[in-house]
N, C-alpha and C positions, 0 to 999 in steps of 0.2 A: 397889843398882845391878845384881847379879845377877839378881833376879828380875825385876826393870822388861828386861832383854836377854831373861831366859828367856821373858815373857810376850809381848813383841814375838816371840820365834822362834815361839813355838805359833799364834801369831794367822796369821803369814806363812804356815805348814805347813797352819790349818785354810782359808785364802783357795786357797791351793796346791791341797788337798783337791778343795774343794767345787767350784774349775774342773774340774778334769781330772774331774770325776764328769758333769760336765752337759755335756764334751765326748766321753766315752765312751758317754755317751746319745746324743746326737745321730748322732753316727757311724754307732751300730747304727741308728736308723732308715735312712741313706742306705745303710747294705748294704744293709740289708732293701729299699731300696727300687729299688736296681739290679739284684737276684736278679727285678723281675719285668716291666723293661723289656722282656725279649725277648717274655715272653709280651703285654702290651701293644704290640708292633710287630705281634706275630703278629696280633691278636685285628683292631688296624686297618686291617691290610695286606688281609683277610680282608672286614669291614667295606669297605672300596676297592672291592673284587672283584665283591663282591652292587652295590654302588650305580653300576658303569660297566654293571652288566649292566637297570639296571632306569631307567622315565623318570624324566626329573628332576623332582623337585617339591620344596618348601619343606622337609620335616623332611629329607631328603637333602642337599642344599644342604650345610644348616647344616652337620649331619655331617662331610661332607667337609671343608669348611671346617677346624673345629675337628681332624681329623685331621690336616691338612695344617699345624695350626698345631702339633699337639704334634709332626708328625716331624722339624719344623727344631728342635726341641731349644733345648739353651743359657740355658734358662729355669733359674731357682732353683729348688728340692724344691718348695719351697709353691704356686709356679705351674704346674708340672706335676701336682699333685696337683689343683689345682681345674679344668685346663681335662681329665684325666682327668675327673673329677665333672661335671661341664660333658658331655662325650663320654656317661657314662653316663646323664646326664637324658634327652637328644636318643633314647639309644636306647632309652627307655623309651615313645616313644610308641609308641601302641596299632599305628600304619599297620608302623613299625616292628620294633617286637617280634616281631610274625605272623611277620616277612619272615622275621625273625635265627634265630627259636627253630626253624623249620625244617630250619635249616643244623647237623648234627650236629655239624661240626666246629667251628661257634661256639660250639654248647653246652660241649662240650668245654671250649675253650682260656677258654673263661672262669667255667667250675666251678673250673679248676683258678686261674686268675687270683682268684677272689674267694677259695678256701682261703688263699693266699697274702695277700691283703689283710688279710685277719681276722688273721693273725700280725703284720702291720706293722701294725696300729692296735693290737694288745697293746706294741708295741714303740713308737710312738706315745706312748703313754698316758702309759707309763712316764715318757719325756721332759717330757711334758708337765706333771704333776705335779711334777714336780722344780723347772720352771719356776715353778709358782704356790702351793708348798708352800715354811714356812720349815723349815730354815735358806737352803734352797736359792737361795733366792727371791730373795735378797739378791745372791747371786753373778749369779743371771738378770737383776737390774739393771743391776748394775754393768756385765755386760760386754757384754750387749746381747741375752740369748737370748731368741727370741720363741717363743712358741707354732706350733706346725706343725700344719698342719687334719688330721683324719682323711680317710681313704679311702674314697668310697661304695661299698658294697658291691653289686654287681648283682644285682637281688632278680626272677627271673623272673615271677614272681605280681603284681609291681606294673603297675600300667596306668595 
């Protein structure tokens, strides 16, 4: 009877575990990932500025748009991560990129915005694994933890 109690308490202590490990993960992604909201306000507040200055045409548009959609906020981590990813496509076309790579201080705020991504997608990763790695895996079932996308990195050489 003893052991049948003792192995139910190690079972309860390793279920106990292996949460608070995959919610300790998670967390550190959502720091990490509010340490670079302001640089993303800055980068599209900036982005705002070049396209009221310039005419309107289709890849602008969009842009705006999609800014406008991440500043109302209130979205989960995962949907602000893809309409970010979403924001960096748009600003990779060609008519665009010219405009941005121009503007020093875009350069800037977002050399230092994709240093900063490269550490949340190590922070990412981390979680990630955990999610689709056993023992882990099990707990990522049970209590519902999904996978989180990585962060595209703004690659100024791409067109």
């Amino acid at each position: 009877m003893d052991s049948i109690i003792i192995a139910i308490g190690v079972f309860i202590l390793f279920i106990f575990l292996g949460y608070n490990n995959l919610i300790r993960k998670r967390l550190a992604v959502y720091k990490y990932f509010e340490s670079i909201n302001n640089l993303i306000g800055e980068r599209n507040n900036l982005i705002k500025e070049i396209i009221s200055s310039l005419n309107n045409n289709t890849h602008l548009n969009k842009l705006s748009n999609l800014i406008e959609d991440e500043s109302k906020g209130g979205f989960p981590l995962s949907n602000q991560i893809v309409l970010n990813n979403k924001i960096n496509n748009v600003i990779h076309t060609k008519e665009l990129k010219e405009i941005l790579e121009r503007k020093e201080t875009f350069i800037a705020i977002q050399s230092d915005l994709n240093n900063k991504i490269i550490e949340i997608n190590k922070v990412i990763k981390t979680y990630n694994n955990s999610v689709y790695l056993f023992p882990s895996n099990v707990f990522a079932m049970l209590f519902g933890f999904k996978k989180i996308p990585e962060l595209e990195v703004f690659n100024f050489e791409k067109t």
